[in-house]
Biopython code that builds the backbone (N, CA, C, O; Angstrom):
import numpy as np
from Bio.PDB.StructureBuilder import StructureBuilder

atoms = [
    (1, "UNK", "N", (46.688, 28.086, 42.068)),
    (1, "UNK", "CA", (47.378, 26.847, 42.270)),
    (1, "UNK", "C", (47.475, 26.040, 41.001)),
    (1, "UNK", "O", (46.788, 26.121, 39.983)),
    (2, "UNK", "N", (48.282, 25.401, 41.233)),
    (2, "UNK", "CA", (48.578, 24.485, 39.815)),
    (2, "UNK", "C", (47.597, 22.968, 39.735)),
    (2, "UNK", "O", (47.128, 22.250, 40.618)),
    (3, "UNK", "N", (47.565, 22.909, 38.209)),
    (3, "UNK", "CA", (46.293, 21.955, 38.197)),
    (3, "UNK", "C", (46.525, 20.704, 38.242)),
    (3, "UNK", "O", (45.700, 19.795, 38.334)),
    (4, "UNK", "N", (47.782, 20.633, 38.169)),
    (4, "UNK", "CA", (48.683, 19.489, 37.922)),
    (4, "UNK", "C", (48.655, 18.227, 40.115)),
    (4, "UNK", "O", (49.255, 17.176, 40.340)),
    (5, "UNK", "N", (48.095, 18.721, 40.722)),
    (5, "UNK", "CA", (48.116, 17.897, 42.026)),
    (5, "UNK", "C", (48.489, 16.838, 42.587)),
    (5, "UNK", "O", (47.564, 16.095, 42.259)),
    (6, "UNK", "N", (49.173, 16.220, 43.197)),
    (6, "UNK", "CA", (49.391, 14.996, 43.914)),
    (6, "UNK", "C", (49.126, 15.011, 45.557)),
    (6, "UNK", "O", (49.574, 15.893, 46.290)),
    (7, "UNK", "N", (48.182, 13.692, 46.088)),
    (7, "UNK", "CA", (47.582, 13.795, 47.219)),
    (7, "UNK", "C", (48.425, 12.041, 47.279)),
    (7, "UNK", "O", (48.410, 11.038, 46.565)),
    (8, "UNK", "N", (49.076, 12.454, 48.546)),
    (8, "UNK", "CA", (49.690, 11.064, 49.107)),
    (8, "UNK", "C", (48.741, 11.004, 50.566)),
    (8, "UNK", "O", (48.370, 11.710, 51.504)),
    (9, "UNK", "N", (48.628, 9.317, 49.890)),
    (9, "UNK", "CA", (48.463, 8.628, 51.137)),
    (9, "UNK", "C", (48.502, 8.083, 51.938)),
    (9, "UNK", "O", (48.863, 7.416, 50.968)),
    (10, "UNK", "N", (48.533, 7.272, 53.304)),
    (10, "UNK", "CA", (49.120, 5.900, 53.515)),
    (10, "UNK", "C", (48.187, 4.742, 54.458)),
    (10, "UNK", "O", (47.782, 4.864, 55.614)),
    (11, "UNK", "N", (48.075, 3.971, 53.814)),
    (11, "UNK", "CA", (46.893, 3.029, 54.410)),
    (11, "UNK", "C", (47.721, 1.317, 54.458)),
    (11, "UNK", "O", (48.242, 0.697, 53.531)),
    (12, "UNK", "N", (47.610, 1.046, 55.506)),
    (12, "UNK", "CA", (47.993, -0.155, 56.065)),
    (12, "UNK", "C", (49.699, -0.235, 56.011)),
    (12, "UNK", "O", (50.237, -1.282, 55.650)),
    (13, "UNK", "N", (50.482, 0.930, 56.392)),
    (13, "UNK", "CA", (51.891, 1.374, 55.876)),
    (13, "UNK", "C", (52.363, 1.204, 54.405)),
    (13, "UNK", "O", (53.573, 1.313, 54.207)),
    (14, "UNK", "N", (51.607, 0.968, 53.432)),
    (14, "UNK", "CA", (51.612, 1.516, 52.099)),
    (14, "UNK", "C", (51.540, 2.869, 51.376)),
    (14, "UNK", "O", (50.393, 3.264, 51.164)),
    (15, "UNK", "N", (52.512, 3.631, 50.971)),
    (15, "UNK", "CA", (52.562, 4.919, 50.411)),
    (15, "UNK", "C", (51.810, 4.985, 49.271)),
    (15, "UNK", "O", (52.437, 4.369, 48.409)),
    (16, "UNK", "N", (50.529, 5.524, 48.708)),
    (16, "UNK", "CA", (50.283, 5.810, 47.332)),
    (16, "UNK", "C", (50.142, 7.096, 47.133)),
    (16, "UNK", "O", (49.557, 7.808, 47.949)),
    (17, "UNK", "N", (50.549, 7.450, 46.265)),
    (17, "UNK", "CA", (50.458, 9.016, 45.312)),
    (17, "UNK", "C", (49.425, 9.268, 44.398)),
    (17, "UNK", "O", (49.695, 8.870, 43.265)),
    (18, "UNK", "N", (48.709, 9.616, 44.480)),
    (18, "UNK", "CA", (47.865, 9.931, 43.700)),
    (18, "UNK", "C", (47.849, 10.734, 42.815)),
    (18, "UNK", "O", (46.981, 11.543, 43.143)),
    (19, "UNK", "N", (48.454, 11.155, 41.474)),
    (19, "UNK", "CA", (48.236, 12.136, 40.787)),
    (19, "UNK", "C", (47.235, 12.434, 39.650)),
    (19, "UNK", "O", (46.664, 11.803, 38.761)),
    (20, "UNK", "N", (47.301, 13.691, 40.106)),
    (20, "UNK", "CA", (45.931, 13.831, 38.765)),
    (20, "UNK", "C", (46.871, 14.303, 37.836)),
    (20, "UNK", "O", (47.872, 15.008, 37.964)),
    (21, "UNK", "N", (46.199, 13.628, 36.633)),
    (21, "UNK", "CA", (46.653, 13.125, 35.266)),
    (21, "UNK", "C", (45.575, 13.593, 34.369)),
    (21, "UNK", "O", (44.933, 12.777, 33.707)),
    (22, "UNK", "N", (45.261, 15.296, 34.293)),
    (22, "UNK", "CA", (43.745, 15.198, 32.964)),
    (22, "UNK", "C", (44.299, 15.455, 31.951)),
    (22, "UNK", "O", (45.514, 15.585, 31.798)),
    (23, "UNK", "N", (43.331, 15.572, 31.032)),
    (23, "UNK", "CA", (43.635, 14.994, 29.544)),
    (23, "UNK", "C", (42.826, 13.704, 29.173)),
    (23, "UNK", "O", (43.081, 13.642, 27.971)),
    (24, "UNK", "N", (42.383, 13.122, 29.319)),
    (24, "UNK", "CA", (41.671, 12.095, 28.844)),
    (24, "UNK", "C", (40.618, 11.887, 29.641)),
    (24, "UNK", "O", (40.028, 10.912, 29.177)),
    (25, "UNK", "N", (39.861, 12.430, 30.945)),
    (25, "UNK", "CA", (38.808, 13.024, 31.591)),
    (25, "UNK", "C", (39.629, 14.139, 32.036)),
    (25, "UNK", "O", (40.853, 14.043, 32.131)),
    (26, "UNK", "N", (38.923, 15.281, 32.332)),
    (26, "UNK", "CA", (39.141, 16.125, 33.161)),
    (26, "UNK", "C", (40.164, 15.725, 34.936)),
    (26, "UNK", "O", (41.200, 16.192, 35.408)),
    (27, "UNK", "N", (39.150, 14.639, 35.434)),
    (27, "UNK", "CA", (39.724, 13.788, 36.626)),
    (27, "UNK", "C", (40.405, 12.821, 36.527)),
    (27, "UNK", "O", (40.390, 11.884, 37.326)),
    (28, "UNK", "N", (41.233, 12.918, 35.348)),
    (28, "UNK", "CA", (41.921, 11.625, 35.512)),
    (28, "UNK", "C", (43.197, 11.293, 36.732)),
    (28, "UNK", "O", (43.831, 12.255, 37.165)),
    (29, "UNK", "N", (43.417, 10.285, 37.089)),
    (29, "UNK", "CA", (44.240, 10.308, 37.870)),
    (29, "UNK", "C", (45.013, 8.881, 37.928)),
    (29, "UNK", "O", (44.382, 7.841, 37.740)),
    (30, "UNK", "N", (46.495, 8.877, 38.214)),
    (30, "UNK", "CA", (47.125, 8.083, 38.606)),
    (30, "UNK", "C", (47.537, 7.499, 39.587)),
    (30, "UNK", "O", (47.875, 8.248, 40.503)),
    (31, "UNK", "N", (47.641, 6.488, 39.753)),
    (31, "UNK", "CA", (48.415, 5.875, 41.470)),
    (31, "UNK", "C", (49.309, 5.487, 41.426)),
    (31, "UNK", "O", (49.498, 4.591, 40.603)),
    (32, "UNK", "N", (50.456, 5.951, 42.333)),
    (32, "UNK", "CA", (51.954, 5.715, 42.369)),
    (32, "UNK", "C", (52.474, 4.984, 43.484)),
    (32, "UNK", "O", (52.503, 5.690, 44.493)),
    (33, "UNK", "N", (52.910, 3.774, 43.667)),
    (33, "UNK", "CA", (53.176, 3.202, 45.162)),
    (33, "UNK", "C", (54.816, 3.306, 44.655)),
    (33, "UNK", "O", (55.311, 2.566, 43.805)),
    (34, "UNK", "N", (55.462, 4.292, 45.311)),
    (34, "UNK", "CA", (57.064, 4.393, 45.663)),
    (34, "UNK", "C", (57.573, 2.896, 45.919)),
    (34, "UNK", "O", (58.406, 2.408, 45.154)),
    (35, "UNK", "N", (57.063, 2.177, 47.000)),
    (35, "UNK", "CA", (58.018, 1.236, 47.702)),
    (35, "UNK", "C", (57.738, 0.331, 46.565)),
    (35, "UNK", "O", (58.841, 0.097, 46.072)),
    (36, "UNK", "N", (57.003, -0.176, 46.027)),
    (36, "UNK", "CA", (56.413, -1.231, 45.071)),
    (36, "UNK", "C", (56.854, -0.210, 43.266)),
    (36, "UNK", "O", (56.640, -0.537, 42.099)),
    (37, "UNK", "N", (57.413, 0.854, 43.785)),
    (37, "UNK", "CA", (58.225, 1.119, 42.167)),
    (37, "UNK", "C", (56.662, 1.083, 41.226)),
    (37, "UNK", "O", (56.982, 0.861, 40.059)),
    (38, "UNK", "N", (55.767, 1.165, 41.292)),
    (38, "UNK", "CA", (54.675, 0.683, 40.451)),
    (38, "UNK", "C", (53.725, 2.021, 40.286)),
    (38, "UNK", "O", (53.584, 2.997, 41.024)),
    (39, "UNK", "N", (53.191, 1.710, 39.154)),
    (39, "UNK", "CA", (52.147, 2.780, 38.954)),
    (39, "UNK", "C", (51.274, 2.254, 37.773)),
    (39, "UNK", "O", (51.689, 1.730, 36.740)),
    (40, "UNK", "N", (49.629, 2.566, 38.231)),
    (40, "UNK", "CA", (48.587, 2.251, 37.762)),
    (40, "UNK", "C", (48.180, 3.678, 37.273)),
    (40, "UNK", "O", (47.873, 4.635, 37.984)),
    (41, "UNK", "N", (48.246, 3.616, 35.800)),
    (41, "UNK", "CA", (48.206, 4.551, 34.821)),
    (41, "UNK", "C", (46.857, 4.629, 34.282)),
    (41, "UNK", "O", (46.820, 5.477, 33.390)),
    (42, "UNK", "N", (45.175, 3.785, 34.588)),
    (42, "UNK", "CA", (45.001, 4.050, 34.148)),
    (42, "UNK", "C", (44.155, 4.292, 32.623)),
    (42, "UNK", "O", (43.992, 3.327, 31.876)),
    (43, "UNK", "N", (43.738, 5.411, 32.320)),
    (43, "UNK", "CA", (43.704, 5.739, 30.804)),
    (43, "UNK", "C", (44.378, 6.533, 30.574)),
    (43, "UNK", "O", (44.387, 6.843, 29.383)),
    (44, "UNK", "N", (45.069, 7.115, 31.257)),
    (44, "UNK", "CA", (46.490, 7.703, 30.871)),
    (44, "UNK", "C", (47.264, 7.599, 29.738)),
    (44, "UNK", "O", (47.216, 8.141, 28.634)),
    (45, "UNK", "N", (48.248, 6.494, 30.433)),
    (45, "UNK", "CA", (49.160, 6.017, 29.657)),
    (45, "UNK", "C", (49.161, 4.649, 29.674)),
    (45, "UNK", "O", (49.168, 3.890, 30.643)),
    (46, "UNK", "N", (49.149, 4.267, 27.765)),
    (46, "UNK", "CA", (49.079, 2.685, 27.973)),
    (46, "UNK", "C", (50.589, 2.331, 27.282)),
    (46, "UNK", "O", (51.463, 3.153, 27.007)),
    (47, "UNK", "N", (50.626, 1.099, 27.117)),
    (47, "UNK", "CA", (51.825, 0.630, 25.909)),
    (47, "UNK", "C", (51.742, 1.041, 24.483)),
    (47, "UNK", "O", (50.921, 0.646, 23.656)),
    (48, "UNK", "N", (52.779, 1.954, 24.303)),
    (48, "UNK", "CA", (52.959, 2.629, 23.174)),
    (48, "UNK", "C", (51.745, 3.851, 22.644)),
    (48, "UNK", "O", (51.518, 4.259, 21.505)),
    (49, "UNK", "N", (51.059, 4.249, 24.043)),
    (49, "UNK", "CA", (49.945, 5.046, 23.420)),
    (49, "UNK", "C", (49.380, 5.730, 24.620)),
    (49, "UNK", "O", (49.826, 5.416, 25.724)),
    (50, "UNK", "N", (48.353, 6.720, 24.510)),
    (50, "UNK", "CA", (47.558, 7.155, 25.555)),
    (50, "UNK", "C", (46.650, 7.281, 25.795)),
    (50, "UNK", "O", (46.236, 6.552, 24.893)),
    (51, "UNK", "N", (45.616, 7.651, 26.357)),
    (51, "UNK", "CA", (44.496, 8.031, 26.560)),
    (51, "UNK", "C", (43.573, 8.877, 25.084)),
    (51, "UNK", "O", (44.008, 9.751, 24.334)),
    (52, "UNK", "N", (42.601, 8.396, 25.087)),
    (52, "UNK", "CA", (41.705, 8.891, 23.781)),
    (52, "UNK", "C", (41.642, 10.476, 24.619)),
    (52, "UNK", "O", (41.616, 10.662, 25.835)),
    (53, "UNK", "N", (41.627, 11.604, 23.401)),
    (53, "UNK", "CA", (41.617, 12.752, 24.151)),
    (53, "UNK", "C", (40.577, 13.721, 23.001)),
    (53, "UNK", "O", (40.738, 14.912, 22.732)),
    (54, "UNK", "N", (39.209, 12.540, 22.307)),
    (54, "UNK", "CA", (38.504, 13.175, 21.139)),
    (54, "UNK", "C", (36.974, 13.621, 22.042)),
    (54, "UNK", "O", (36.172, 14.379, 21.496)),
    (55, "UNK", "N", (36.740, 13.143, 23.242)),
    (55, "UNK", "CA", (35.173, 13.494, 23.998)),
    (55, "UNK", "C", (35.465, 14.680, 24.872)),
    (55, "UNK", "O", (36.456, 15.133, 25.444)),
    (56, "UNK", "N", (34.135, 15.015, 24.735)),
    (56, "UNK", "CA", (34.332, 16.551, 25.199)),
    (56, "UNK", "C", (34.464, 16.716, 26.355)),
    (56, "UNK", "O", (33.788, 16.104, 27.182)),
    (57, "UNK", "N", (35.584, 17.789, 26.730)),
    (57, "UNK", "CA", (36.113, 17.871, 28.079)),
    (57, "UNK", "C", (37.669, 17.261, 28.165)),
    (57, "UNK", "O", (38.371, 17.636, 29.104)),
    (58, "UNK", "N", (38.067, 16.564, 27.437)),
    (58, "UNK", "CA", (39.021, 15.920, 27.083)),
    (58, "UNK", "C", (40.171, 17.261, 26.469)),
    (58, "UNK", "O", (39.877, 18.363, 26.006)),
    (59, "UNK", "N", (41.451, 16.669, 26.680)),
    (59, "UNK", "CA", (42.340, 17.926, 26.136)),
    (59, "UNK", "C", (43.909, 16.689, 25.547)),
    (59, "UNK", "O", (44.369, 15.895, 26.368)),
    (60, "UNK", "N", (44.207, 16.731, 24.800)),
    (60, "UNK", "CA", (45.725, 16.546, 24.162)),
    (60, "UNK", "C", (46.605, 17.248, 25.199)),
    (60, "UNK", "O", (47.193, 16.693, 26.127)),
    (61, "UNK", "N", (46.605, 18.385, 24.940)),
    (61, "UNK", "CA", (47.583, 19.225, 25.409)),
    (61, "UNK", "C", (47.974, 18.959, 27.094)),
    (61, "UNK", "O", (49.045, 18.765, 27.670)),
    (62, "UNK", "N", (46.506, 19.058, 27.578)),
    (62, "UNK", "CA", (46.360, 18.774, 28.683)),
    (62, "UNK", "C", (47.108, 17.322, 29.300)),
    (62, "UNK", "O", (47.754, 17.336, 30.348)),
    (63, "UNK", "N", (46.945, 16.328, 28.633)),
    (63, "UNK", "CA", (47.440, 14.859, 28.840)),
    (63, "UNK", "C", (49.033, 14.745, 28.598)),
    (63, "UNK", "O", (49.915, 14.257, 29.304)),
    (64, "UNK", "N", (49.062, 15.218, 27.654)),
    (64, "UNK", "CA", (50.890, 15.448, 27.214)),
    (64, "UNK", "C", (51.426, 16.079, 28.500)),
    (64, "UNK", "O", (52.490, 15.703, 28.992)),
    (65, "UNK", "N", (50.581, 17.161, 29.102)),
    (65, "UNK", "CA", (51.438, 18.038, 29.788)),
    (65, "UNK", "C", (51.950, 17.203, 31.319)),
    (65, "UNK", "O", (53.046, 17.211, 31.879)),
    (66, "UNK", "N", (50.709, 16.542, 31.672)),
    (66, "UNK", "CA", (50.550, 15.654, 32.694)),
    (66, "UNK", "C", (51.540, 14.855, 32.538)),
    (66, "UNK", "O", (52.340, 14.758, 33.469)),
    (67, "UNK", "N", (51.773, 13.946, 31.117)),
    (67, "UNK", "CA", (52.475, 12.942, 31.043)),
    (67, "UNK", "C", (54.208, 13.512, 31.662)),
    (67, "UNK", "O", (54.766, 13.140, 32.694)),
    (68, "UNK", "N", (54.595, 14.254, 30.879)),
    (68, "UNK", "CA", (55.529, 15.005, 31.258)),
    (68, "UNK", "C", (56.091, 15.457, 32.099)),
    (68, "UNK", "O", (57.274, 15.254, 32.374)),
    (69, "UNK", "N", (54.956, 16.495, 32.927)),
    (69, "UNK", "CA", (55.225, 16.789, 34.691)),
    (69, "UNK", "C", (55.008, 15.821, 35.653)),
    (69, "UNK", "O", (55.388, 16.029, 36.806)),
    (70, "UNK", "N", (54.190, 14.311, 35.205)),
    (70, "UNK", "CA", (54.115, 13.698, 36.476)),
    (70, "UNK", "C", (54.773, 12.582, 36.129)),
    (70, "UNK", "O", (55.760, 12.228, 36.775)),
    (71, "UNK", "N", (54.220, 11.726, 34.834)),
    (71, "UNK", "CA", (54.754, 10.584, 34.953)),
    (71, "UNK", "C", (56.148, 10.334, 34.685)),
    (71, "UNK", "O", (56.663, 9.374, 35.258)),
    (72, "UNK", "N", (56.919, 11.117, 33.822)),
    (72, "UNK", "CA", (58.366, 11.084, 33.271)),
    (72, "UNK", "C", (58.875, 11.861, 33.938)),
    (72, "UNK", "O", (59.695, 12.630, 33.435)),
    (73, "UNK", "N", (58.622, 11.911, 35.033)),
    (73, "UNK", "CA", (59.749, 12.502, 36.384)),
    (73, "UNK", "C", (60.021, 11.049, 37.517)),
    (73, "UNK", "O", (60.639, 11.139, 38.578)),
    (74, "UNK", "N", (59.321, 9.605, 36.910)),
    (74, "UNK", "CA", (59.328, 9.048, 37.819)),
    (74, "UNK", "C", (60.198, 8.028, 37.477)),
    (74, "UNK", "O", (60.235, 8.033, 36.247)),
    (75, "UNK", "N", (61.396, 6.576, 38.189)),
    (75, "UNK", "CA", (62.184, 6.246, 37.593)),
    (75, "UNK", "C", (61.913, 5.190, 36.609)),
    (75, "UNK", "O", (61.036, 4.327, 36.571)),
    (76, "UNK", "N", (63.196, 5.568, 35.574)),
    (76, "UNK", "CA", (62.360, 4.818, 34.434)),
    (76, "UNK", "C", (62.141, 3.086, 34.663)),
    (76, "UNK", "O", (61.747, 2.286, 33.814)),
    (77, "UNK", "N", (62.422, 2.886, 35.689)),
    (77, "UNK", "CA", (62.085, 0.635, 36.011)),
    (77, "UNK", "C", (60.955, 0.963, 36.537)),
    (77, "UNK", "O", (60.507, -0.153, 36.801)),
    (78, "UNK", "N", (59.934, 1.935, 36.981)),
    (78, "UNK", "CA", (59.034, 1.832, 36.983)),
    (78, "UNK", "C", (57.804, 1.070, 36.241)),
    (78, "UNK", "O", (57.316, 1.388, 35.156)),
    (79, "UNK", "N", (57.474, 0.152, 36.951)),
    (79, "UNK", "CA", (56.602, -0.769, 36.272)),
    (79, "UNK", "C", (55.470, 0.009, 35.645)),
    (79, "UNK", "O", (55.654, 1.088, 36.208)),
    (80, "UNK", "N", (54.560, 0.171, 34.964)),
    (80, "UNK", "CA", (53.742, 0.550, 34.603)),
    (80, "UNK", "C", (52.354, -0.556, 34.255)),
    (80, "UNK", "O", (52.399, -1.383, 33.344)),
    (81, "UNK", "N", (51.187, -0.375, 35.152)),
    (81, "UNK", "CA", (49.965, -1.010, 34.707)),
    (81, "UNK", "C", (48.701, 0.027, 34.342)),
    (81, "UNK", "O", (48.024, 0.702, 35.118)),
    (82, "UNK", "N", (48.618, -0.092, 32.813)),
    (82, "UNK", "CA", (47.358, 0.507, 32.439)),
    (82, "UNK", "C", (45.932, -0.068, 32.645)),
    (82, "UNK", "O", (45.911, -1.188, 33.154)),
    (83, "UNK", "N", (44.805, 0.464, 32.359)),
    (83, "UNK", "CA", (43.560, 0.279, 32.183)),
    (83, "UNK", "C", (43.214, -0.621, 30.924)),
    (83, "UNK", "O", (42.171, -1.263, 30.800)),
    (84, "UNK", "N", (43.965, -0.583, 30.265)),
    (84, "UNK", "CA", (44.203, -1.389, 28.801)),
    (84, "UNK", "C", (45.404, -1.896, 28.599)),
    (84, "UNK", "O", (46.434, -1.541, 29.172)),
    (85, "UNK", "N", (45.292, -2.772, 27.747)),
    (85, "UNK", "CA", (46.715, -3.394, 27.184)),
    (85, "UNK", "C", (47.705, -3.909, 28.054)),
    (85, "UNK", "O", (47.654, -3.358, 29.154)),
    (86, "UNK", "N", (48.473, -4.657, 27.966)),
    (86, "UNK", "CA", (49.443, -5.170, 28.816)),
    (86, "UNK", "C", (50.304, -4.156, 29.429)),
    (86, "UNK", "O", (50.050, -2.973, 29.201)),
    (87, "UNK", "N", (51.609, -4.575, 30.419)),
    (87, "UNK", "CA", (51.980, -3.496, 31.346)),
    (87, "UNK", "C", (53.688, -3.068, 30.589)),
    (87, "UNK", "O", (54.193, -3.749, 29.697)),
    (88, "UNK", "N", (54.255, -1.988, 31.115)),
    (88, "UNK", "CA", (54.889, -1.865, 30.658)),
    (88, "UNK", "C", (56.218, -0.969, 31.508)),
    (88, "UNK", "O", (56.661, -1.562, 32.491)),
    (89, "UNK", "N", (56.722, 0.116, 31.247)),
    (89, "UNK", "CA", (57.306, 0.778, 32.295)),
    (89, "UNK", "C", (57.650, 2.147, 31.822)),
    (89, "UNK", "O", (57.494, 2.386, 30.625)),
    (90, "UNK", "N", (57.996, 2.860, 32.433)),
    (90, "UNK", "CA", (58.506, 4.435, 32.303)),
    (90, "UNK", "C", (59.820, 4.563, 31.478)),
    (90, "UNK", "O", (59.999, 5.683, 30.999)),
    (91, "UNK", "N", (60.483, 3.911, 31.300)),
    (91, "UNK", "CA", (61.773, 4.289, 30.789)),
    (91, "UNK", "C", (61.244, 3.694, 29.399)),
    (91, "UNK", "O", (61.508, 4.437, 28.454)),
    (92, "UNK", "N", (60.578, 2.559, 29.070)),
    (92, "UNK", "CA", (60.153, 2.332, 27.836)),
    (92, "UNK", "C", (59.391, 3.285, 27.059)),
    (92, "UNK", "O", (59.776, 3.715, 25.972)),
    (93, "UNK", "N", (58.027, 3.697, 27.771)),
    (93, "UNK", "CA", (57.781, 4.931, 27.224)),
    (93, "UNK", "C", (58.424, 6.368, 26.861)),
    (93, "UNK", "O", (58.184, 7.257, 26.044)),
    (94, "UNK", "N", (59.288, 6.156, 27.806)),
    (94, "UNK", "CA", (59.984, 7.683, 27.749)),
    (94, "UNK", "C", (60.697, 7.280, 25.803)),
    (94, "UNK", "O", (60.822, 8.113, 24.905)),
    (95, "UNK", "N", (60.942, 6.136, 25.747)),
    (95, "UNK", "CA", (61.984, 5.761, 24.558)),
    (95, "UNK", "C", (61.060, 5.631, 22.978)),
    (95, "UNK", "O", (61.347, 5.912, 21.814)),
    (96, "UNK", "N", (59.696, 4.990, 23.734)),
    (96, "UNK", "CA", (58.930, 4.496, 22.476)),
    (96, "UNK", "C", (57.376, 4.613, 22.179)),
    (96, "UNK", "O", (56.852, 4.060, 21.212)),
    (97, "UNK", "N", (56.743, 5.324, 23.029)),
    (97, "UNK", "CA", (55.763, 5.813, 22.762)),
    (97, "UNK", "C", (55.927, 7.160, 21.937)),
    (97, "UNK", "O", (56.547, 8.187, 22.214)),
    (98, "UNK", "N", (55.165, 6.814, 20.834)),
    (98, "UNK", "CA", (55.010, 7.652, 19.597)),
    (98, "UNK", "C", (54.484, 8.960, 20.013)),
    (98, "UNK", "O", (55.059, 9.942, 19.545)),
    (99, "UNK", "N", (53.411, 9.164, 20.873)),
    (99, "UNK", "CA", (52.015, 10.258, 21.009)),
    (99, "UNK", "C", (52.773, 11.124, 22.498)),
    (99, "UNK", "O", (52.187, 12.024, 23.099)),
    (100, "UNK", "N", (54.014, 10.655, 22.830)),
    (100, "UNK", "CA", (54.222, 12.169, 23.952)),
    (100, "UNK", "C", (55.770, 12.491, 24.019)),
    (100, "UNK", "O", (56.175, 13.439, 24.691)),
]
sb = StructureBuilder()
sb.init_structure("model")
sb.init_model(0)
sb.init_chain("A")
sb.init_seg("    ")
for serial, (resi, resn, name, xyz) in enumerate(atoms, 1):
    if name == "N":
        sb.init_residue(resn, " ", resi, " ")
    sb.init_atom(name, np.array(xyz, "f"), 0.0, 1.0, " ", f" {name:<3s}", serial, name[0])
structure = sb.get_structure()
């Protein structure tokens, strides 16, 4: 199976997506609420940057790949809130983050 996973859920009629996002832990993971367009990235992906990928267990390759198959399939007005730094959105990154 592919390592790449998404587990949806729905609690109080709210949709969230959960995807795992590694590369910057092994477990990293994202939350995606469709109806609310929004997604909590995270150490993922921040503004203009990503997740530290230098502690062990950690992978580059791995995080890029994630970024790619999960998050830049999603639309780009997607709001984006990281773990760090102010918020931002998907179509911005797709344009101006340097590192994917």
């Amino acid at each position: 199976g592919s390592r790449f996973l998404t587990l949806r859920i729905l609690f109080g009629g709210i949709e969230m997506k959960f995807l795992h996002t590694p590369g910057h832990s092994p477990g990293g993971m994202c939350i995606y609420i469709p109806k609310e367009n929004t997604l909590f990235s995270g150490d993922t992906l921040f503004q203009n940057s990503i997740g530290r990928t230098d502690f062990p267990g950690c992978s580059f390759n791995d995080l890029a790949k994630a970024i790619h198959e999960k998050l830049w399939t999603l639309p780009d007005e997607t709001q984006v809130f990281p773990g760090h730094m102010g918020p931002t959105s998907i179509g911005y990154e797709k344009g101006h983050n340097p590192f994917v």
